[in-house]
Structure formats: structure tokens, C-alpha cells
N, C-alpha and C positions, 0 to 999 in steps of 0.2 A: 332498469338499472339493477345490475347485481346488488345486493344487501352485503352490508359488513359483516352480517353473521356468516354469510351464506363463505365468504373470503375467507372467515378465520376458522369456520370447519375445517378448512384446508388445511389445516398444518400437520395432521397426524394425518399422511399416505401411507402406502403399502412400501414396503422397501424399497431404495433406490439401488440401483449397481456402484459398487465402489468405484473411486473416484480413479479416471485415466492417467496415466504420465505418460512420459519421453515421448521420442522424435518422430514414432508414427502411429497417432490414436486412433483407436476404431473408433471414430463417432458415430452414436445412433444416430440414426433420420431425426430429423426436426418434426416434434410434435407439440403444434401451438396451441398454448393454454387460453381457450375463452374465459377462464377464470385462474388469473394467475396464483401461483400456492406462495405462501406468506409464512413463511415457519421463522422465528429466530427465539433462542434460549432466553429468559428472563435473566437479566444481570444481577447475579450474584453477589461478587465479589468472591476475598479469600479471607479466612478465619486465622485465627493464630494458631500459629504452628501450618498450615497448611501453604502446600508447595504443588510448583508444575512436575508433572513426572519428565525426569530424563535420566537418556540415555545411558547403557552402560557404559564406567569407567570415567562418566561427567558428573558434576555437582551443582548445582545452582541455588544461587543465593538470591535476597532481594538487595541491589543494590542503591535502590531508594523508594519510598513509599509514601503512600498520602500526598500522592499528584491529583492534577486535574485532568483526565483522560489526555495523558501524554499520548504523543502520536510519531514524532520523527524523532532523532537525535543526532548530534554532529559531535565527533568527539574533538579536542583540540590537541597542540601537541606536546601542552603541562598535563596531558591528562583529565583536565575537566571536561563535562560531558553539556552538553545545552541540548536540552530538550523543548521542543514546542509543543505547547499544552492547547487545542482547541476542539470545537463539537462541532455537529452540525445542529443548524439552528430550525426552530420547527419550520414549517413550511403552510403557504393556504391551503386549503381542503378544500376541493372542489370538484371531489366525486366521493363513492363509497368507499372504494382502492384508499380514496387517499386518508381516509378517514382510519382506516382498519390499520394502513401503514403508520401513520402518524402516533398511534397508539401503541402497536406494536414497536414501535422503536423508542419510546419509551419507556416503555417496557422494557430493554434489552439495553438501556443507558447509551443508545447510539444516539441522540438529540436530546437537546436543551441548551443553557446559558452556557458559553463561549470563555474559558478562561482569556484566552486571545491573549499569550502572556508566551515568553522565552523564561527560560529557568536556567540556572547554572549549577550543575551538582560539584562537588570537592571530596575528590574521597582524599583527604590530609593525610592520614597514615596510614593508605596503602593496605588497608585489609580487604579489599573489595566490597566497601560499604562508604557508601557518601554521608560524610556527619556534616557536610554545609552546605546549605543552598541558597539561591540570591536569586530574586527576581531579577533580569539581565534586561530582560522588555517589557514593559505590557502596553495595554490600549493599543495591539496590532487588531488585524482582520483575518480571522482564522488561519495566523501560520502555521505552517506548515515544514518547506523545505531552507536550506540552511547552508551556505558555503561561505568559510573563510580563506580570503586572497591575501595576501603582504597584511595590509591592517585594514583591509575592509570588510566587516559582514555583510552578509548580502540573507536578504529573508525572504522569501517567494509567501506572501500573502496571498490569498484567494482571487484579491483585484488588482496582483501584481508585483513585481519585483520593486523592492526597496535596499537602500545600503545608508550603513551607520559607518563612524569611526573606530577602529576596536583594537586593543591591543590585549595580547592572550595576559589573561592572568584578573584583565577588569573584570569586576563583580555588578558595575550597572552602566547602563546605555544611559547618558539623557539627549545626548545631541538629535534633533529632526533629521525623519529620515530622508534621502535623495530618493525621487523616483526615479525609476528604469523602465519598466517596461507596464502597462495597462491590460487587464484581462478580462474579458464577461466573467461575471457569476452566477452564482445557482447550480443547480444540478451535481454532478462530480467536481466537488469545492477543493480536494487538494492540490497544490499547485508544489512538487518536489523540485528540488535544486542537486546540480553536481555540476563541479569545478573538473576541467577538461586538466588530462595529466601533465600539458606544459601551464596550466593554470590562465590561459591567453582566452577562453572563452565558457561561459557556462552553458549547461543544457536546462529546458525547462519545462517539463510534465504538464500538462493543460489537457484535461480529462472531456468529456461530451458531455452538452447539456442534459442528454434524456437518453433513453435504453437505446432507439434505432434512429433517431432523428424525428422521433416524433410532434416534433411542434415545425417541422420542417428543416429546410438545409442551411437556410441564411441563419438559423438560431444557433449554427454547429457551426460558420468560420470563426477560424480561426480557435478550432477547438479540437478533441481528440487527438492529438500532434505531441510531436515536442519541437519547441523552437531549440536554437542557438544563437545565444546574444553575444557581441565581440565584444569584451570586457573595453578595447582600444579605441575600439569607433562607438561603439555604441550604439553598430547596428544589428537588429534582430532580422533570421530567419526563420522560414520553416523546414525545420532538419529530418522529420518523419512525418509519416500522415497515417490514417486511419486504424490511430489506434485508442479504440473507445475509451479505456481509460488507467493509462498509462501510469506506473507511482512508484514504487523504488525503481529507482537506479544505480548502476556499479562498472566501471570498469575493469573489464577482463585484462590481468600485467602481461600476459603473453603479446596478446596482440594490442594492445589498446583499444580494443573494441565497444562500444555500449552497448550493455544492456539495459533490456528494464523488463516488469514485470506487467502483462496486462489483464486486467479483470473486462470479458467479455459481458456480450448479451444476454437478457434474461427473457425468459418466456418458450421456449424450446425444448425443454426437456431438462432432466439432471444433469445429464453429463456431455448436454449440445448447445454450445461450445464449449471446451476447455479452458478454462484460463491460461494464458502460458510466460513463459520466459525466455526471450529473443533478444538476439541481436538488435542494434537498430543502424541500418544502413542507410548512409545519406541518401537524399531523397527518396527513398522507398515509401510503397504505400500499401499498408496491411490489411485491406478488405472492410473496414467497418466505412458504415453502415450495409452497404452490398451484399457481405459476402462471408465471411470467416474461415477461418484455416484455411489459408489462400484464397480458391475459386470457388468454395462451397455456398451457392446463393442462399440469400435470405429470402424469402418471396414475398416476405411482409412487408419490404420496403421498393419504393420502385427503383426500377434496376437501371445503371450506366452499363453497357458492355465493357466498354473501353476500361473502365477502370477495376471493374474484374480483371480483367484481362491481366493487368498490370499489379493484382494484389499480390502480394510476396507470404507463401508460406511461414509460418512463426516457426523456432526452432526446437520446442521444447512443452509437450503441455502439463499445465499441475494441477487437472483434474474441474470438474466444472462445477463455477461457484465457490472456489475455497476466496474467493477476495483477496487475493497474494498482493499484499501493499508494501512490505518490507524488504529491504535487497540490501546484502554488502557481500562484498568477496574475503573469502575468509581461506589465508593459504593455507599447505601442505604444513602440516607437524602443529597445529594451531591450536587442535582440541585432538586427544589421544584417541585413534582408532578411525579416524575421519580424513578423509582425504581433501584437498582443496578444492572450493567451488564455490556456489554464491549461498550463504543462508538466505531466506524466504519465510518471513511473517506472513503467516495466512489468517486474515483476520475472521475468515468463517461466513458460512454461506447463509442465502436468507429463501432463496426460490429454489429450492427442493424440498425431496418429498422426504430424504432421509439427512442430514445435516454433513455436510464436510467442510476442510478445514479446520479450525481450531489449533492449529498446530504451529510450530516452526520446524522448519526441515531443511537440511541441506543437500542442494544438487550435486554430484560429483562432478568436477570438469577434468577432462584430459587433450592436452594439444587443442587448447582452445575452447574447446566444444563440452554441452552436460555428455553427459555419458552414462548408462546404469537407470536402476532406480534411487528417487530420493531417498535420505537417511531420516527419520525422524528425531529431533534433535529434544526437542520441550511436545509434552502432553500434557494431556490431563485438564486443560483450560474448560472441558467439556463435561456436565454430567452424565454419566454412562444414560439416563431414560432421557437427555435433550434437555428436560424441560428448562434446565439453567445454568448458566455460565458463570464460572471463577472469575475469566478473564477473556481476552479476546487479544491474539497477536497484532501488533502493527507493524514497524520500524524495527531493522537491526541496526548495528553497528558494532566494530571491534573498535576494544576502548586498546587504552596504551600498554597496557600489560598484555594483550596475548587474548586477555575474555570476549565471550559474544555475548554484546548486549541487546536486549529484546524490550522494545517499550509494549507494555501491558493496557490500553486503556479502559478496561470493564473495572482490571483490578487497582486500576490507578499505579502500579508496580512499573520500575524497572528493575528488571529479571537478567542476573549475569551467571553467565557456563563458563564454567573452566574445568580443569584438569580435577579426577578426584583425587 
């Protein structure tokens, strides 16, 4: 058995290659780590006075703070913001890996005790600073994603979709929730939510138990997908497949198209696979566990032809390992100097040799499609030698004024860009 120590020598490699974008990446060849690398920043936090760096001609403020590792956010259309605050919770150890991981992660404030709570922020007079907050939910199961219908909330919990009574402007839930829908847990726990643009159906993120299907295939239905649940009948499908694990979502208003963003496989290299940012076409199926960037096999896993065969190229990569969990579309004239596209919280990688992500960035889209290279919108979440993190991107969202907001959960911050 590898030794923990021998795992966490691992973290200080030799340089990695900057991280790949857009629509046609060179990926290196897959080279599989007998000893996979374990690097993630020590969670810092942010001090007073200290800020993300951004972009020229933007400003960002914090417009709330002293959360519990906030993670998604849904804004409403008084303008209040609901945030879902939860962790991941430790896990058994029952090898060296998992022991060295389990340390390391907290270490880096990615596990422990579970807010499991909905928040409600109030910025009252409008200076782009929330003076009131209200616990909206708690005693959930690590929520996560968030859509509101006429007066239903709907919360995508880790073990499933739930709805409450709600009318915009309430400060607390008590009514019990209605179930919807039922989901394994473990493994990639967030479970995102987005209300389809005639509002008649939602989509639902459901991530893979493990990196390749390692405890096998049956441990993976009904997982790595997104369904679509009919708000009317109340029947679920499955509306995408193999996509490992799948977490913001956005509809593109040109076309009404979905996107989402996915965080690929580990174990292959720095920058093999890419994470990316895709359309999602019905019934389409994206190569995981088989295969990635379309037909590119995995050899670690045993192989279906047929469904190679039928993997669908992704459309857009943002670089391998940045963990890109946050998505919203953010139009043309929104933020001065940026053109319209979807912003992208990258919450930061953990298997390479030189660290990526850390960032929020915006893709450009034109006539549908990214186009270019990303914009980098917030930095700085990163210490220039690695060794520790301010903060760690998640969730975006455009609140009612025009701002992109960015939920922070190393710094417990919500982070808002506007115009300088």
C-alpha cells in the first residue's frame, strides 16, 4: 500500500502547462498516475481590507459575509438573494489515499459539519451590501440548487428534490417539504437546479459516484446525467448522460439552449481532460466513463464501443481541473468592457502538479456559441507560492441591479462586480 506520506510528497511537482480553453484543445496523451498527486491550498480566508483582484474598469464589493461555506445562489425578483450554505461531510477511510485526502481537505476547508441551511440576504437600501439576513431554511441535506416557480420553491438536496410554499418577500419557510424526486448519495453530492424558460419543467444535475465508475456501473445509474422533471405530471426523465459531473447551469436567450459546466476525470495528467462548457442536447451522451472529449478512450475503464461511438464532443474546454461549478449568463452592456456570455466560478483544482482555477471568468458568446478566449473577471483567491487560499469560487448569479455575484466558500463571502 502506498504510505500517506509518500501521497502528500506529491504536491510540490515540477511545473504544469497552463491550463487549455476553447472549442479545439490539444490534449496531452493520458498519463496514468500510480500515485495520484494531492496538492490543494490551505484555507485561509480574507483579512480586513483585503479583496479579489478584478478586472479593469470593475469594482467588487463583499456583499455579504460571515456565511457558512455558501455555495449556490438564486436571486428573486425583489431583489433578495438566497443562498444555500453546505459542506461536504468527512467520509470513511479505508485506504492511505483516503486518509492523506481526508486530511487534506481539511486542510483546505472543503469538509466538515454541514450548515444545511437556505439564507436570505436583503440589501434594503440598495448600496450593494446586504444589511439583513434570515435563515429561510435549515435542517435541509446538503442543498445545494434552487428554483422559484409562481409560489413554489423547489431545493435540489443531495437526496433529492423538495418544494416548499413561498411567496417572494418571506423571510422563513416552516411548512414540510413535498418530495419530488429521490437520488443516491455520496460521491459528487451537489445536485443544481434550473427552471426551463417557459417555467413548465426543471433540469437536474446529479453528478457520479466516483472518478471512472470505480465501485462499478450499477453504483453510477442513474447518476452523472441531468434529468428533466415535468413540473405538470410529475414525471422525471433522463435528458443527458455521461456527463461526470455536471453543476451550474444557464440558459443561452438566443437560442434557449442548456448549458452546464463539467468537471471531468482525475488521474491522467494536468491538463487530460479538460473541464468544459457545453451545450446539453437531448438525449445526448458525453463519453464518461468510456471516453472524454468525445471518442478519446479511457483504457482504465472497460470499454462499450457502441457508446463511444455515440459520445458527443463537448463544446468548449476551461482548462483541466479548474472545478468550474458556477454558471449564469450574463448579457451584452452588463459589466463595462465585457461582452455577453456565461460567467464561470472555478472553484480550483486539486490533482495537478501546478494548481488552476481559482478564478471566475467569463466566456464570450456570439450567435449562440463561446467564441475567443475567457475574460478573467475576479482573481486573487490564490497565494501567488499556492500554499493557501483567500477563497475558492463557486456559484454565480446576476442579482437585480445589473451586478455578478460570486459565492465564495473558503472566504464564506458573497463577492459582487459592478461597473467602476
Amino acid at each position: 500500500m502506498v504510505g500517506a506520506g509518500a501521497i502528500m510528497a506529491r504536491r510540490w511537482r515540477k511545473a504544469a502547462p497552463a491550463p487549455i480553453y476553447g472549442a479545439t484543445p490539444a490534449i496531452p496523451k493520458a498519463e496514468p498516475q500510480t500515485i495520484p498527486i494531492l496538492k490543494m491550498p490551505t484555507a485561509r480566508g480574507w483579512r480586513e481590507g483585503e479583496l479579489p483582484v478584478v478586472a479593469p474598469g470593475l469594482k467588487v464589493n463583499a456583499f455579504a459575509r460571515e456565511l457558512d461555506h455558501p455555495r449556490q445562489m438564486l436571486v428573486l425578483s425583489n431583489g433578495d438573494v438566497l443562498v444555500a450554505e453546505a459542506l461536504t461531510p468527512p467520509f470513511p477511510v479505508r485506504s492511505a489515499f483516503d486518509y492523506a485526502n481526508l486530511a487534506t481537505m481539511r486542510r483546505a476547508g472543503a469538509i466538515g459539519k454541514s450548515a444545511n441551511r437556505i439564507t436570505l440576504l436583503r440589501d434594503e437600501d440598495r448600496d450593494g451590501v446586504a444589511e439583513a439576513r434570515y435563515a429561510l431554511l435549515e435542517g435541509l441535506t446538503q442543498p445545494f440548487g434552487m428554483a422559484l416557480v409562481d409560489n413554489t420553491l423547489y431545493v435540489a438536496n443531495t437526496d433529492g428534490v423538495v418544494s416548499f410554499p413561498y411567496e417572494t418577500g418571506q423571510t422563513r419557510i416552516t411548512a414540510s417539504p413535498r418530495r419530488l424526486t429521490t437520488y443516491k448519495t455520496g460521491g459528487h453530492w451537489t445536485r443544481n437546479l434550473i427552471v426551463s424558460p417557459d417555467k413548465k419543467r426543471l433540469y437536474v444535475a446529479v453528478g457520479s459516484q466516483t472518478n471512472i465508475a470505480d465501485q462499478g456501473f450499477a453504483a453510477e445509474e442513474g447518476r452523472a446525467c441531468i434529468f428533466e422533471l415535468d413540473l405538470g405530471t410529475g414525471h422525471e426523465r433522463m435528458f443527458a448522460s455521461g456527463l461526470r459531473n455536471p453543476v451550474g447551469m444557464a440558459f443561452e436567450p438566443t437560442t434557449n439552449a442548456l448549458w452546464t459546466v463539467v468537471n471531468e476525470r482525475d488521474g491522467i495528467g494536468d491538463e487530460t481532460p479538460p473541464d468544459y462548457l457545453t451545450s446539453v442536447v437531448d438525449g445526448a451522451f458525453y463519453g464518461w466513463p468510456y471516453s472524454y472529449w468525445g471518442k478519446v478512450v479511457d483504457d482504465r475503464v472497460p470499454q462499450n464501443a457502441d457508446m463511444v461511438a455515440r459520445a458527443r464532443v463537448p463544446d468548449y474546454a476551461l482548462g483541466g481541473h479548474t472545478a468550474s461549478l458556477g454558471l449564469c449568463w450574463v448579457p451584452a452592456g452588463t459589466l463595462p468592457g465585457c461582452p455577453e456570455g456565461m460567467a464561470i466560478g472555478q472553484h480550483g483544482s486539486w490533482n495537478r502538479s501546478m494548481l488552476s482555477g481559482y478564478q471566475m471568468v467569463l466566456v464570450p458568446f456570439a450567435n449562440g456559441h463561446p467564441t475567443g478566449e475567457p475574460r478573467v473577471i475576479l482573481s486573487g483567491f490564490l497565494a501567488p507560492d499556492e500554499k493557501f487560499a483567500f477563497g475558492r469560487p463557486v456559484g454565480t448569479a446576476l442579482a437585480r441591479d445589473g451586478a455578478v455575484l460570486l459565492a465564495d466558500d473558503v472566504g464564506n463571502v458573497i463577492w459582487r462586480v459592478s461597473a467602476a
